[in-house]
Wavefront OBJ file of the C-alpha trace (Angstrom):
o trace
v -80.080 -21.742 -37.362
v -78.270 -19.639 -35.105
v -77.395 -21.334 -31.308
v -78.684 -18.895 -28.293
v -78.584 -21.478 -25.689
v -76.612 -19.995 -22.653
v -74.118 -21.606 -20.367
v -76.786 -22.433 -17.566
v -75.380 -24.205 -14.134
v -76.819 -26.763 -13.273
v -78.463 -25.611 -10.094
v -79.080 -22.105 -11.770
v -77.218 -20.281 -9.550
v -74.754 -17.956 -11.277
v -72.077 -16.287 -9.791
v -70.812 -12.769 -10.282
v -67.571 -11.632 -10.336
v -66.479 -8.293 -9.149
v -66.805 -5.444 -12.135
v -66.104 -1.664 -11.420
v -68.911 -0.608 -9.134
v -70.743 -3.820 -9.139
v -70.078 -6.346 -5.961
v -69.227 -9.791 -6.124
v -72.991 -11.825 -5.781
v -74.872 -14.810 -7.306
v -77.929 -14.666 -9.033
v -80.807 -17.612 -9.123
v -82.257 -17.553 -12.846
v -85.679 -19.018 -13.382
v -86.513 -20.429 -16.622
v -88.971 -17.523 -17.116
v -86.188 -15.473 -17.038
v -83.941 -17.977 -19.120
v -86.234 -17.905 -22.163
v -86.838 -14.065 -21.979
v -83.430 -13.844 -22.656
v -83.093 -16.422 -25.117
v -86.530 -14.477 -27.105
v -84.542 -11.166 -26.931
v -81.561 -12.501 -28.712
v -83.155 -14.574 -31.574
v -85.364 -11.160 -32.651
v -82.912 -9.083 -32.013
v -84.419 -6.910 -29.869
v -83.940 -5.176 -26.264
v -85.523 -6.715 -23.440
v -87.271 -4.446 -20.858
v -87.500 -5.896 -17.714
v -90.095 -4.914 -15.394
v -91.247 -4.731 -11.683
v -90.569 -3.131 -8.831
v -87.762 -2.593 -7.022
v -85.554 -5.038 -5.283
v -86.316 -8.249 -7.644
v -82.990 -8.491 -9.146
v -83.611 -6.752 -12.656
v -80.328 -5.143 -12.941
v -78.589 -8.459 -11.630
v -80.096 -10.374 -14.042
v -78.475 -8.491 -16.914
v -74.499 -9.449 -15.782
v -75.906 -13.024 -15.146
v -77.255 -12.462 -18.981
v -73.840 -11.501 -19.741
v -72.027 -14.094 -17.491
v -74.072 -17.311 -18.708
v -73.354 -15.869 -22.534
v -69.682 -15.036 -21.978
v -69.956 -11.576 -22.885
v -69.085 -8.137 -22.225
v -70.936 -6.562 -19.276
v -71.425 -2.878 -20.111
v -74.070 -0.582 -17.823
v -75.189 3.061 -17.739
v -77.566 4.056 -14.928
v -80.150 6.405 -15.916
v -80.841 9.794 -14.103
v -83.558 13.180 -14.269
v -81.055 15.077 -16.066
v -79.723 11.721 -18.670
v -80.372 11.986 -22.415
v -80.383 9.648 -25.400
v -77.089 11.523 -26.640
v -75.537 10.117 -23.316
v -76.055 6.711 -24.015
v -74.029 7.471 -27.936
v -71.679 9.697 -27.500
v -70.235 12.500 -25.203
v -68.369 15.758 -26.177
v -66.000 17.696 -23.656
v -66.372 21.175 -24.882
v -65.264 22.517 -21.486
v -62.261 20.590 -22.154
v -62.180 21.805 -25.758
v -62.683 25.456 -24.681
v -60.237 25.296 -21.669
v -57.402 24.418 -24.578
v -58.864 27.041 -27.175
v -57.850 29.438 -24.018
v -54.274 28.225 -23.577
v -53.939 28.490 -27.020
v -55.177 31.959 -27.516
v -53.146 32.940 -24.592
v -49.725 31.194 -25.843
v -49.813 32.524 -29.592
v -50.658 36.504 -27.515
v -47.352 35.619 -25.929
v -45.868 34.670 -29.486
v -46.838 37.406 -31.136
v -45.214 40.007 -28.723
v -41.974 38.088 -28.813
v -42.065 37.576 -32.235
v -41.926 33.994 -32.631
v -44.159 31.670 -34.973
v -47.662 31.318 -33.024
v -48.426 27.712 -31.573
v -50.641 25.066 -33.416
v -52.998 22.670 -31.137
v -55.285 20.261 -32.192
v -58.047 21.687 -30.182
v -59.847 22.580 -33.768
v -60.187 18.950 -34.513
v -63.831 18.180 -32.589
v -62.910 14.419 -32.811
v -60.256 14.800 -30.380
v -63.049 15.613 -27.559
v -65.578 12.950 -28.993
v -65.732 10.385 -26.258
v -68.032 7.203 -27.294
v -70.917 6.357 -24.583
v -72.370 2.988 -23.371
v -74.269 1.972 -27.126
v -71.147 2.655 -28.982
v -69.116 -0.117 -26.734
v -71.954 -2.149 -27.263
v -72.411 -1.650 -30.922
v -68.930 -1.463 -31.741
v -66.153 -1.857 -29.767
v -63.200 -2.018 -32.127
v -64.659 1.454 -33.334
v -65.019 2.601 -29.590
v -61.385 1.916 -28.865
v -60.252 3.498 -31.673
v -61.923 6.716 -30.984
v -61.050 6.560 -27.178
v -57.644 6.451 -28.170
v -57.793 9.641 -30.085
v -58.253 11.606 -26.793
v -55.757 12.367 -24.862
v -58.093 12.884 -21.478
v -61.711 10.839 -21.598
v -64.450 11.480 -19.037
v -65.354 7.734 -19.122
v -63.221 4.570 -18.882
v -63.639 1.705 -21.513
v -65.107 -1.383 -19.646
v -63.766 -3.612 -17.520
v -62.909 -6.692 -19.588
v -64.243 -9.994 -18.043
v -62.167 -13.266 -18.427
v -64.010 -16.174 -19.195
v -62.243 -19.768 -18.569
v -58.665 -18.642 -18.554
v -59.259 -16.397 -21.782
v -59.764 -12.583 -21.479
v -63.141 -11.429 -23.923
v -62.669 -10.274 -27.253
v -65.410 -8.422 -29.145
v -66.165 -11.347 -31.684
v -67.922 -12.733 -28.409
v -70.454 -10.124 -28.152
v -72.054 -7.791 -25.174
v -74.832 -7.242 -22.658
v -75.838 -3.738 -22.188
v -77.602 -2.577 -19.557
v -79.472 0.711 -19.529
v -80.519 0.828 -15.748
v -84.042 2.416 -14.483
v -84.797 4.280 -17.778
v -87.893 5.934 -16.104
v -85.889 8.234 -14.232
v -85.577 10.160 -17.520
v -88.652 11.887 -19.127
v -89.845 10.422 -22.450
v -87.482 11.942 -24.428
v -84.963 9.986 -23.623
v -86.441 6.373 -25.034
v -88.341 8.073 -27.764
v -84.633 9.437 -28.718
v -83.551 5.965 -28.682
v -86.284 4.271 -30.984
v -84.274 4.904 -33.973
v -80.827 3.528 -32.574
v -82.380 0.005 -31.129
v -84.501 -0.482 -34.194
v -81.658 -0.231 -36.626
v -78.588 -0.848 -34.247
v -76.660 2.385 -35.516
v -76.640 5.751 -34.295
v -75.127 8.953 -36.076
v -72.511 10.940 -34.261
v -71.631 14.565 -34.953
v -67.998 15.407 -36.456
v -67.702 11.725 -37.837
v -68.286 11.094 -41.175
v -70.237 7.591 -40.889
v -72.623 6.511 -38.712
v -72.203 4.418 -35.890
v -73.535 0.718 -35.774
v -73.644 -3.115 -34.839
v -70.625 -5.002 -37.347
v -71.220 -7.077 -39.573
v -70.088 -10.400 -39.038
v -70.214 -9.507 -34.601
v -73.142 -10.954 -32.450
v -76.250 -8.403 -32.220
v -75.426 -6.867 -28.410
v -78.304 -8.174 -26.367
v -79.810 -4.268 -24.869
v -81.062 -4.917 -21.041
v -83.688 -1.854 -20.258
v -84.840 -2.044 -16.571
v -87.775 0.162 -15.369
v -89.152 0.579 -11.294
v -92.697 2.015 -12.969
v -91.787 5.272 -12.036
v -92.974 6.789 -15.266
v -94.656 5.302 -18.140
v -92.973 4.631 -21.138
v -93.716 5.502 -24.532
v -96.125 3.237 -26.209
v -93.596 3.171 -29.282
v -91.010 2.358 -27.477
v -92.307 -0.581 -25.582
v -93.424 -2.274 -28.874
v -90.400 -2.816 -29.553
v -89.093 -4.173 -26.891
v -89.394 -8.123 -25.215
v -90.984 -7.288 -22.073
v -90.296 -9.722 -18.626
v -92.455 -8.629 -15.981
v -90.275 -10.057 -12.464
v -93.058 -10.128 -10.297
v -92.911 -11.400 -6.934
v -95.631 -14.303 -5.923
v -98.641 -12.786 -3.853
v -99.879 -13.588 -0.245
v -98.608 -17.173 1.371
v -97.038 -17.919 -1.770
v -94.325 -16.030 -1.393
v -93.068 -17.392 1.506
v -91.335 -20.575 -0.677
v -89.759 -18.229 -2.897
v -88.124 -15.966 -0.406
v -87.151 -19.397 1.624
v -85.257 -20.344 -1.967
v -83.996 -17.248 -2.083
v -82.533 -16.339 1.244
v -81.320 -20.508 0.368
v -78.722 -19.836 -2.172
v -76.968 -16.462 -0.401
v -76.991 -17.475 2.875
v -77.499 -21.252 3.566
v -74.366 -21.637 5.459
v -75.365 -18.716 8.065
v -79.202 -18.591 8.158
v -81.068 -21.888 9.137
v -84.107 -22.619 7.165
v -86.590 -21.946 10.323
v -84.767 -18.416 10.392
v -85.447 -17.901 6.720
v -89.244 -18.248 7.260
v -89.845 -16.524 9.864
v -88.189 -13.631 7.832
v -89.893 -13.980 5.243
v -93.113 -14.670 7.100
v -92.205 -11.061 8.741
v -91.904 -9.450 5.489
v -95.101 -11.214 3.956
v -97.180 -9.190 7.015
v -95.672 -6.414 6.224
v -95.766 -5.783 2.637
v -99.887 -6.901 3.377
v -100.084 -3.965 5.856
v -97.786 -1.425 3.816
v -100.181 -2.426 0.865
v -103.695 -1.486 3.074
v -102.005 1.978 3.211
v -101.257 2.610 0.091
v -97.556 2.665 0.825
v -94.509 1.474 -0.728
v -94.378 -2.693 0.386
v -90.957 -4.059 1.235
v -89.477 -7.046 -0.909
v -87.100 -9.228 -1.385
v -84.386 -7.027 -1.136
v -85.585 -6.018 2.539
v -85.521 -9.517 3.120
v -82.195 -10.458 2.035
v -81.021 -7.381 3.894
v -82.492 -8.477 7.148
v -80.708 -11.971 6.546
v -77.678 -10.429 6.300
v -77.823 -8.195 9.320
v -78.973 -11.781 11.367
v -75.696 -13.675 9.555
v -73.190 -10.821 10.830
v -74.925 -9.915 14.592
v -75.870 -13.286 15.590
v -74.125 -16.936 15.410
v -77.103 -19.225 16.851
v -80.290 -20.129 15.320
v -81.721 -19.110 18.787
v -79.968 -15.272 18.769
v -81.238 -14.875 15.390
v -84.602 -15.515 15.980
v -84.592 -12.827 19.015
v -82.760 -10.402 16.848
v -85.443 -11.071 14.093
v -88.134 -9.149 16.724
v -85.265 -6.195 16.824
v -84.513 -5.141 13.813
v -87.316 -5.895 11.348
v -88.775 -2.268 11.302
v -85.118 -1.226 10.196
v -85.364 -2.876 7.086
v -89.538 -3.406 6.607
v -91.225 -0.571 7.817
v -89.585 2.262 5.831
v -92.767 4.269 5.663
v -94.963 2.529 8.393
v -95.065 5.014 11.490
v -94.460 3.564 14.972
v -98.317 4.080 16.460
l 1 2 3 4 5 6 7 8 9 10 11 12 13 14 15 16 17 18 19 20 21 22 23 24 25 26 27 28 29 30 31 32 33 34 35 36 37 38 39 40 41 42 43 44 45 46 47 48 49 50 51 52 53 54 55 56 57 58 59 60 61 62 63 64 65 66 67 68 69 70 71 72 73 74 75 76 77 78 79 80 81 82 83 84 85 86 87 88 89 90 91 92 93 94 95 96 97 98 99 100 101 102 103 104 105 106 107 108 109 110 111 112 113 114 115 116 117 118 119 120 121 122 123 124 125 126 127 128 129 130 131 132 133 134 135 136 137 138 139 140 141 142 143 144 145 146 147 148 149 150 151 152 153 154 155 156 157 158 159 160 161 162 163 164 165 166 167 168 169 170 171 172 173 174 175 176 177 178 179 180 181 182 183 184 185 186 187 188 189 190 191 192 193 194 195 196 197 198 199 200 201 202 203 204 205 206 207 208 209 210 211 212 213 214 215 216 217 218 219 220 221 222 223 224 225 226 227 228 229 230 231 232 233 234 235 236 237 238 239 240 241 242 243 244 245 246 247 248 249 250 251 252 253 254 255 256 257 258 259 260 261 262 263 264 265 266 267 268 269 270 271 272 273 274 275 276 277 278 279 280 281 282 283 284 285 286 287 288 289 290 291 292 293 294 295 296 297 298 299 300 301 302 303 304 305 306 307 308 309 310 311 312 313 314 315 316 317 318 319 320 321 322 323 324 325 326 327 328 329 330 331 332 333 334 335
């Protein structure tokens, strides 16, 4: 029986180092979250991750990938992105702007005589870049084919060091495809094919593209805000974690725990509640009008603003009254 038990803290709190784009931060897994993960990787299959915005679903992929001690790999998704994206990528500007200097040098040749230039600009490998999946899927492949290139329009990712010892692809990867219902549903129905068999077919090679034998199954983290439903296909074959945030009163203790682990040293606990108490109005009244309600990412920005504008527990509290429309009443109008 395989072992998916992941390198949990004690206290749960997870810290992330600095990757690319992504800032240093801690997450605080929940054991909802814990076993969603642990489901995923025993069937094999991605987990789509649910809920609106501001509850941590993108986080909790690199603390996914952190706990498991493996490769953190992300592609945000966007109006215009397609499932090809998430394969592979082909620069045919690139391949045309050399086709031109070719053309142009063996013109030159043939007026002064000389043997006409060869470039390997025929050879559509050499501008076959591999995309997020094929990292994930394959890495010793990926490299391989990055190499080819001379010029790539992506970088490989960012290798992670866990314990001393920098990752090697026997330890396997997190990939996480970010907001997927930005794109219409072409995009996951294009997809259904690639997750369900973990391999993908790419044009000018002659095999197809897939997880290794012998490699851990890359655990595929799909986030979604709700903007657009997703194919019914598609979902079924997903695990699905719904990170909802508690309603009414209730949430008050979670936001407190919350607010806890990022900014204990700066924010007393009184603070804490009455920001959270502030943001538990307001998400009531944004709700009544049918308006986008703030979260907890409006409330962990509001803690931050008190921890870097005011020192006492006092000046915090009187700042609280100051700033809390900045950051929790986005699309409330001042009456």
């Amino acid at each position: 029986m395989k072992n998916y038990n992941l390198n949990i803290p004690a206290n749960k709190i997870v810290k992330l180092p600095k990757t690319r784009s992504w800032p240093e931060s801690i997450h605080l897994l929940d054991d909802r979250s814990i076993n969603a993960i642990k489901a995923a990787l025993a069937a094999e299959r991605p987990l789509l991750i649910r809920g609106e915005p501001g509850t941590g679903k993108s986080q909790l992929a690199r603390a996914a990938a952190q706990c498991l001690g493996r490769l953190f790999i992300s592609e945000v998704v966007h109006a215009r992105s397609e499932s090809q994206d998430l394969q592979w990528h082909f620069d045919a500007v690139r391949r045309l702007g050399d086709a031109q200097v070719v053309s142009a040098g063996a013109t030159q040749d043939n007026k002064s005589g000389n043997k006409p230039k060869t470039f390997k600009y025929s050879d559509e490998k050499n501008y076959l870049g591999p995309g997020p999946l094929w990292w994930a899927f394959d890495y010793a492949g990926a490299i391989e084919q990055f190499d080819r290139c001379e010029r790539n329009l992506r970088q490989p990712p960012e290798l992670p060091t866990f314990d001393g010892e920098i990752w090697t692809p026997d330890k396997g990867s997190v990939l996480l495809i970010d907001e997927i219902d930005k794109a219409d549903a072409d995009l996951p129905n294009g997809l259904l094919e690639t997750l369900g068999n973990g391999a993908f077919t790419v044009p000018y090679l002659d095999q197809a593209v897939g997880h290794q034998q012998g490699m851990p199954a890359p655990l595929v983290v799909i986030t979604t805000n709700e903007e657009r439903a997703l194919p019914a296909a598609f979902v079924r074959r997903c695990m699905v974690l719904h990170l909802c945030l508690p309603e009414g009163d209730a949430l008050i203790p979670h936001l407190v725990n919350v607010g806890n682990v990022h900014f204990e040293s700066t924010c007393s606990e009184g603070v804490r509640t009455l920001a959270a108490q502030q943001l538990v109005a307001d998400r009531t009244e944004a709700k009544k009008l049918g308006l986008t309600a703030p979260g907890q990412a409006e409330y962990l920005d509001i803690l931050r603003v008190l921890s870097n504008l005011a020192k006492t527990e006092q000046e915090q509290i009187d700042l609280l009254d100051e700033i809390k429309d900045f950051a929790l009443k986005k699309h409330i109008a001042e009456a």
